[in-house]
C-alpha positions in Angstrom: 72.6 158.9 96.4 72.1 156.1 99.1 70.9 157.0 102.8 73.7 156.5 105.4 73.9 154.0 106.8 71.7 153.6 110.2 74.0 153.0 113.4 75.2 149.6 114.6 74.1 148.4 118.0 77.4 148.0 120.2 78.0 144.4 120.7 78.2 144.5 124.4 74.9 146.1 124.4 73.6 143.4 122.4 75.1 140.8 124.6 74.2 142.4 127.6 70.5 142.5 126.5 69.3 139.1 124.4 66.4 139.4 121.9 62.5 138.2 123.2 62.9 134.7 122.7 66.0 133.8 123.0 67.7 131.7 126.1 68.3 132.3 129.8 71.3 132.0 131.4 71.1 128.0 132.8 71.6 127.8 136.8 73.2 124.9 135.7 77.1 126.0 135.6 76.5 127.1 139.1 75.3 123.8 140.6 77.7 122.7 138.6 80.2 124.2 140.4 79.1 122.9 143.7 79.1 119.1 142.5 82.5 119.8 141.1 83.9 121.3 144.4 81.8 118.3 146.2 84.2 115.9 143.9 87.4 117.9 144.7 86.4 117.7 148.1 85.7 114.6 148.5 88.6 112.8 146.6 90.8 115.5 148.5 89.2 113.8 151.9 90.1 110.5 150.8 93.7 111.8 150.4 94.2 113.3 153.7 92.3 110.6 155.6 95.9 108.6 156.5 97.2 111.2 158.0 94.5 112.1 159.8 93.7 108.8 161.3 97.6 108.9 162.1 97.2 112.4 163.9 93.6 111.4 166.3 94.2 109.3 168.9 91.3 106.9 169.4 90.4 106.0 172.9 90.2 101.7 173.6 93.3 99.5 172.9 95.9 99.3 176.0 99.0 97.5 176.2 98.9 93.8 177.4 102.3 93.7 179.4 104.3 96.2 181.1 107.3 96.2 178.4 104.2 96.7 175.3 104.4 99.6 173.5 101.7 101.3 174.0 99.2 103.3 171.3 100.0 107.0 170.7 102.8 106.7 173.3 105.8 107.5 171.4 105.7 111.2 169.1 107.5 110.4 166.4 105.7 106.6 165.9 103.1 105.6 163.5 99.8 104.5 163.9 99.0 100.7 162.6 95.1 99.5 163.0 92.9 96.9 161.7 89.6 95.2 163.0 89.2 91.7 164.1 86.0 89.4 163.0 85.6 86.4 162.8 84.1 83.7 159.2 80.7 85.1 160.8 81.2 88.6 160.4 81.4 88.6 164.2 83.6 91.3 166.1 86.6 89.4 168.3 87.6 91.7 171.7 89.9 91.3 173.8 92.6 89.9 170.9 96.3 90.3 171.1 98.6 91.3 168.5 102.1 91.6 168.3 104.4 93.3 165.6 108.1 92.8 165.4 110.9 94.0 163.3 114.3 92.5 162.5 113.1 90.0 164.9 112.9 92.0 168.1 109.4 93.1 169.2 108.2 96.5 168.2 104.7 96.7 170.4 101.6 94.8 171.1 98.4 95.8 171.8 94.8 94.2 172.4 91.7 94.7 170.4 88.6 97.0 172.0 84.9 95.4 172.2 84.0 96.1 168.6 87.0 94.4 167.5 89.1 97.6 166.7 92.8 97.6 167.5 95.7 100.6 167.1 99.4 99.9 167.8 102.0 102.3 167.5 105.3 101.2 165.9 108.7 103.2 166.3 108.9 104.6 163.0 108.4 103.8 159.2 109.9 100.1 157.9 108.6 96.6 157.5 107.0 94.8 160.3 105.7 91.2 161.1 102.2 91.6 162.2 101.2 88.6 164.2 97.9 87.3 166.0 98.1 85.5 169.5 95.5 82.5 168.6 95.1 81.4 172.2 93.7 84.8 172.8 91.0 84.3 170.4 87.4 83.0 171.3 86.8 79.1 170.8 86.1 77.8 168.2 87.6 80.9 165.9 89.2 79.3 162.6 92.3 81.4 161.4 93.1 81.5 158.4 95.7 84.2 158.2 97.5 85.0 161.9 100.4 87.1 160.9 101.5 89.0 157.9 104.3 91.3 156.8 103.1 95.1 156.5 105.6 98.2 155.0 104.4 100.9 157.4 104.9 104.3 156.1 104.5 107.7 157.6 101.6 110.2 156.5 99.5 106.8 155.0 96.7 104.8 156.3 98.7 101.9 157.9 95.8 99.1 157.8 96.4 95.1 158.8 93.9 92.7 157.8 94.2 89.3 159.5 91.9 86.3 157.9 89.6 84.1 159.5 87.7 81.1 158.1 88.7 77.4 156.7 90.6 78.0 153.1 88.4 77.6 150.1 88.3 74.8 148.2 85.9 73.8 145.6 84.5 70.1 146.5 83.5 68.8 143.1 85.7 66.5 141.1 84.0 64.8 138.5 83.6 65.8 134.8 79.9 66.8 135.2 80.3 68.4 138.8 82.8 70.6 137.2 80.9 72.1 134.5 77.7 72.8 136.3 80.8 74.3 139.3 81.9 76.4 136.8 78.5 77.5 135.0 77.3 78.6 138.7 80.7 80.4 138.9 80.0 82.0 135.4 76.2 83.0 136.2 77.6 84.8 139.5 80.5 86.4 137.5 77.8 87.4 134.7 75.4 88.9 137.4 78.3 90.9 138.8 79.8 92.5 135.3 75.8 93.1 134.6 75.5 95.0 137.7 78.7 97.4 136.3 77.4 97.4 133.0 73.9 98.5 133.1 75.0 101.8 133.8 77.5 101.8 131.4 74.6 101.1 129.0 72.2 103.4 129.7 74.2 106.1 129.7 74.9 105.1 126.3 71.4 104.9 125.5 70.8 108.1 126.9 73.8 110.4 125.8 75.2 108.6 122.8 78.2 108.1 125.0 80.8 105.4 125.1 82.2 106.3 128.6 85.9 104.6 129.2 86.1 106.4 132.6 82.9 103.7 134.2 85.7 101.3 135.2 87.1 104.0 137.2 84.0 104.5 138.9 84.0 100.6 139.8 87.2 101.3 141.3 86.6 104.6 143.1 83.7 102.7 144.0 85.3 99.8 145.7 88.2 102.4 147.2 85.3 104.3 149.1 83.6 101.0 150.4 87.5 100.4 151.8 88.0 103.2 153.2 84.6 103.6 155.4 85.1 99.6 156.3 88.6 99.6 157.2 89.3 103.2 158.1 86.4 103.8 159.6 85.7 100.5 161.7 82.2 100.8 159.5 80.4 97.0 159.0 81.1 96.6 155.0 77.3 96.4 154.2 76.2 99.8 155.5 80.0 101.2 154.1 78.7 99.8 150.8 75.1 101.8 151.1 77.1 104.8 152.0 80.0 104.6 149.4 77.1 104.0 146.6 75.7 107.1 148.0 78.8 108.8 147.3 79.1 107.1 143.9 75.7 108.6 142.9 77.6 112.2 143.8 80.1 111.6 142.0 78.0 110.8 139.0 76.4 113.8 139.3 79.0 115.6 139.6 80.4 114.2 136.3 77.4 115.0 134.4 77.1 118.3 135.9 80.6 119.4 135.5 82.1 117.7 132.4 79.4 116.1 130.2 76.8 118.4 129.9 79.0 121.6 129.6 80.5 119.5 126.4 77.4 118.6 125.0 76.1 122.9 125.4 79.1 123.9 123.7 78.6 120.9 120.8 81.5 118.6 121.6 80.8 115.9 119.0 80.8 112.1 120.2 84.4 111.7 119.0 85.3 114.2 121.2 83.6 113.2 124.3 85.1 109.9 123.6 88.7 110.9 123.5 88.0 113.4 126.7 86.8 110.1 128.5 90.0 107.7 127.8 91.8 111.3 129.2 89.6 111.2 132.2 90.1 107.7 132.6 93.5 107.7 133.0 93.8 110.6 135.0 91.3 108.8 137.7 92.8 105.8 137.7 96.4 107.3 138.5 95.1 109.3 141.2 93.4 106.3 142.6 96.8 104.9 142.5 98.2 107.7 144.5 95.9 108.4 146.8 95.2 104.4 147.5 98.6 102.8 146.9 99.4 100.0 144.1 99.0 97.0 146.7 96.0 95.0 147.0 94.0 95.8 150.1 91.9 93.7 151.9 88.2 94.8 153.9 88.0 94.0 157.4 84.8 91.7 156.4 84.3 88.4 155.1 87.9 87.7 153.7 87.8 83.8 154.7 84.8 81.7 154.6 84.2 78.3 154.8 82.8 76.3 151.2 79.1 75.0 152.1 77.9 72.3 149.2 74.5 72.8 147.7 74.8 69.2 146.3 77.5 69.1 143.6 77.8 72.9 143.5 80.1 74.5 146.7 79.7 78.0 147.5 80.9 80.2 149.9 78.5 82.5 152.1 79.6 85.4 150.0 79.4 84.1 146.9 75.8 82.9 147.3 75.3 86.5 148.6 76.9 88.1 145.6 74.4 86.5 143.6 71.2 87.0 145.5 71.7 91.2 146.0 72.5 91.0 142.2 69.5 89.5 140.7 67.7 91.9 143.8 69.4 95.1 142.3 68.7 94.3 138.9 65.0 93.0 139.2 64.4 95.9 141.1 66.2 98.0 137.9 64.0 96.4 135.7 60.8 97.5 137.6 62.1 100.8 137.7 62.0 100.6 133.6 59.2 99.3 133.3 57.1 101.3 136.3 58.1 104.5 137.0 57.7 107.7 135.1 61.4 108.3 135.1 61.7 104.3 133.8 59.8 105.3 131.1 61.3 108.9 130.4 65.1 107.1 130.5 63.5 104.9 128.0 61.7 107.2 126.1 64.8 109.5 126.0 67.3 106.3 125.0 64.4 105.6 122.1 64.2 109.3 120.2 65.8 112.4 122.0 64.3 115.0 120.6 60.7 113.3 120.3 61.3 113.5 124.2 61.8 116.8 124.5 59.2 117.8 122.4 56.4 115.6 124.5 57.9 117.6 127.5 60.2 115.4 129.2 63.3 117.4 130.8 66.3 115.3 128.8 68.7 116.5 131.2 67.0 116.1 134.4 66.3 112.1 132.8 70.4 112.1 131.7 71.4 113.8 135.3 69.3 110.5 137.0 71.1 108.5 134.5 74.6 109.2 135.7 73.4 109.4 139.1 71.9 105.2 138.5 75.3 104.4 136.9 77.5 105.5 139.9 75.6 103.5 142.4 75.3 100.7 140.7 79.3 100.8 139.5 80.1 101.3 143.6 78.0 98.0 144.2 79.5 96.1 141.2 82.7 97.1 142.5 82.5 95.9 145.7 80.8 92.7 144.7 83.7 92.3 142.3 86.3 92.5 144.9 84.7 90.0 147.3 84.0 87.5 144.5 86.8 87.4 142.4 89.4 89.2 144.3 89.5 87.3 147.5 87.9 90.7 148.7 90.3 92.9 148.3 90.9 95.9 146.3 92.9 96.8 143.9 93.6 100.7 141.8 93.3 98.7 138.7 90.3 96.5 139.4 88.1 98.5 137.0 89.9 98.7 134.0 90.7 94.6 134.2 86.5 94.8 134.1 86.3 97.3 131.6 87.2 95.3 128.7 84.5 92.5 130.2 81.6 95.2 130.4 82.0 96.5 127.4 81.6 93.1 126.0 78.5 92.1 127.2 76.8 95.6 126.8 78.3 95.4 122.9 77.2 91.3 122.8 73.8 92.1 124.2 73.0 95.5 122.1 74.2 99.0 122.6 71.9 101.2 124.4 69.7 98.1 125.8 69.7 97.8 129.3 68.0 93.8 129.3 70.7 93.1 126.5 73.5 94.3 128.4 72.4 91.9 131.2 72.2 89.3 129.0 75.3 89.3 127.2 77.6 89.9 130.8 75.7 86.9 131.8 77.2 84.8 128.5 80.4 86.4 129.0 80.3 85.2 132.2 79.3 81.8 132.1 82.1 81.8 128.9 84.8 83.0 130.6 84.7 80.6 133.6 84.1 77.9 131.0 87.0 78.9 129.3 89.3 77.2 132.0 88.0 74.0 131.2 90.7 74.4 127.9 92.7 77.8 128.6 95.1 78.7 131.8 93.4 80.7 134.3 95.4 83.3 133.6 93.8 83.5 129.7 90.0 83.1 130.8 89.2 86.6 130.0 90.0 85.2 126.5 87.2 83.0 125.7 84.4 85.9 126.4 86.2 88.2 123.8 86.5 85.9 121.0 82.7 84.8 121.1 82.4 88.4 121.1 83.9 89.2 117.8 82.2 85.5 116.8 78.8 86.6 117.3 79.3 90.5 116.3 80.6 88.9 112.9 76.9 87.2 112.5 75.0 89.6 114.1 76.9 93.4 114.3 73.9 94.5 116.6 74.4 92.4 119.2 71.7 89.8 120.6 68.5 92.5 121.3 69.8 95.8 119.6 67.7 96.8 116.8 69.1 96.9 112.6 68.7 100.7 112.3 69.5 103.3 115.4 67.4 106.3 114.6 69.1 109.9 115.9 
């Protein structure tokens, strides 16, 4: 006769107490928590910020005639604003700017000493915005003094006038045009790189191929607009503070999404699929918190061409590339320097040899993420100064998406120096590529010596034959 059976432990019991040995509850999924409400809250501060800048009355602008309308005079108007400076960066006071619609005048005001102006229009519609040039400074090249602007209620309502001499490339013969065009390439090479490094290590770190990093370039570039223009913020310390926000919102995707999927053993596939999903759904929010039209920042939107012998550059442009190769020597060094340089290489090489020699993986992936949102907020805004005309568009980062995955894949998956290499060939082939293609097909020629070179060497140019883990 067999003993009875002894008595089962009740499984709440055994959940509420775990075994010596096993697991803590993380902290984790708290700060989690906060980054994700820090996301929500930010985003939802981005989406509110037109109608609050319709809503505050800012002290400064005053009519310029009796008959002007006058800022903030009328309750049911709307709120139009913009800042003035000049091809030097320079604010212009003391500016006067008219709007009209259907011909009749709807207002005028006069810009305050840091170059802000706010006019009040009747009510929502299209206006002509123009700029009185005989009020400007001497010497003060226009480049754009009136534009056409749908004003809409509950929106940022923002006018961007351009200053400068038009740009136009000086260089005519055969040669001149080539080494044009390779300069054009290395500077668009050094800007995908800047995207794309990120991009690469978090492959190298996570396994990931993220299709939500273009997004980030684009949230990126949105933030650095909104400080610049909305906030009357210089665009240089708007760009320091939106890549401080893009390193939040790295974070917070780590924190919140990633590593919650990689606890509860979401393979690769998956995260894969769940980051096309999250791709789209950021990119469409973009769109409706930033609008489809391309928006220009209050900085450097017209410059006058300086020639470097057969090479002509614009001030920007030359900039573009000198804080690139600054940002990326200075990742390098990091790499090769630092403890956590090492430890993010270390952790790309073998994960769980990592762990086991007491790095903490996810303290190295949470940097990680934290790297590749900065550096996607600067590649954005580099991108939209030197190849949009600086402006800013919702789509901006997915039109570089395609690019950046090409050089990281052309230079070797997971390798940061590879994936700066191949965005500079890509580069330097795409703006090569109009020497034979239509401008509107350049993107072409980087992706077919893509599949050329991946057919030769599946790699890419640095990644290793075998990929242990």
């Amino acid at each position: 006769m067999s003993p009875p059976p002894l008595p089962r432990r009740p499984r709440a019991d055994r959940a509420a107490t775990p075994p010596d040995g096993a697991s803590r509850p993380s902290p984790i999924p708290t700060t989690a928590r906060w980054l994700v409400g820090l996301l929500i809250t930010l985003l939802g501060a981005l989406a509110l910020s037109g109608t609050a800048a319709a809503a505050t009355a800012p002290a400064g602008p005053v009519p310029a005639s009796p008959g002007a309308v006058a800022p903030f005079q009328q309750a049911d108007g709307i709120d139009v604003s913009g800042t003035l400076r000049d091809q030097n960066g320079q604010p212009l006071p003391n500016v006067r700017i008219t709007a009209e619609r259907d011909g009749a005048p709807a207002g005028e005001t006069r810009s305050g000493a840091n170059g802000r102006w706010t006019l009040t229009v009747p009510g929502a519609g299209s206006y002509l915005f123009r700029l009185d040039e005989a009020s400007l400074p001497p010497g003060t090249e226009v480049l754009q003094g009136e534009t056409t602007r749908e004003v809409t209620a509950g929106s940022l309502n923002t006018v961007v006038f351009r200053f400068g001499a038009e740009v136009e490339g000086t260089a005519t013969g055969g040669f001149a045009t080539f080494l044009r065009l390779l300069v054009d390439g290395i500077r668009f090479g050094l800007v995908i790189g800047i995207s794309a490094v990120g991009l690469s290590l978090i492959f190298g770190t996570t396994g990931l191929t993220n299709f939500a990093h273009g997004e980030m370039v684009t949230i990126g570039a949105v933030i650095a607009w909104f400080i610049n223009v909305g906030g009357g913020v210089q665009l240089i310390p708007a760009t320091i503070v939106a890549m401080l926000i893009g390193a939040l919102l790295g974070a917070a995707n780590e924190l919140g999404i990633w590593r919650r999927l990689r606890r509860r053993g979401a393979g690769l596939i998956a995260q894969l699929v769940v980051s096309i999903g999250l791709s789209i759904a950021l990119r469409y929010l973009v769109l409706i918190i930033f609008g489809g039209r391309s928006e220009s920042f209050a900085d450097y939107t017209g410059q006058t061409v300086r020639n470097y012998g057969p090479v002509a550059l614009t001030d920007k442009d030359l900039s573009a590339i000198v804080i690139a190769v600054v940002v990326l020597v200075a990742v390098a060094l990091l790499l090769q320097k630092t403890r956590i340089g090492k430890a993010m290489r270390a952790v790309s090489d073998n994960r769980d040899l990592a762990a086991s020699s007491g790095i903490d993986v996810d303290r190295v992936v949470l940097f990680v993420w934290m790297l590749g949102g900065a550096l996607a907020t600067l590649g954005g805004v580099l991108f939209a100064l030197s190849e949009l005309s600086s402006t800013v568009q919702y789509e901006m980062g997915f039109r570089l998406l395609l690019l950046m995955f090409a050089g990281v894949i052309l230079g070797g998956l997971g390798t940061a120096y590879g994936a700066l290499l191949g965005c500079l060939i890509v580069g330097v082939l795409v703006q090569l590529s109009t020497l034979v293609l239509p401008l509107d097909l350049k993107y072409l020629g980087g992706l077919a010596v893509l599949i050329v070179i991946l057919v030769f060497r599946p790699q890419g140019l640095l990644g290793s034959r075998a990929r242990i883990g």
